[in-house]
C-alpha positions, 0 to 999 in steps of 0.5 A: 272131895273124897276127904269131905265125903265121909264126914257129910255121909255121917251126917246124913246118916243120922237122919235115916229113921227107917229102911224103906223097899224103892216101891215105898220111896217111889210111892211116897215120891207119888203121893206127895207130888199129887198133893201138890199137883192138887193144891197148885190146881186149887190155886191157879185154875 
């Protein structure tokens, strides 16, 4: 729905704390998925 676009784009607009490079985004994604990698491991093995 292209009339409902615009609105919800607004509002996640104002969540954007800072301008990230992808290398940044993709390192982070990374990073936190080592986290919980680890923290499954620590659980179930």
């Amino acid at each position: 729905d292209m009339e409902a676009a615009i609105p919800l784009g607004g509002q996640v607009a104002g969540r954007i704390d800072e301008i990230l490079t992808a290398k940044q985004i993709v390192d982070q994604t990374m990073a936190g998925f080592d986290a919980v990698i680890a923290n499954l491991a620590n659980h179930y093995i």
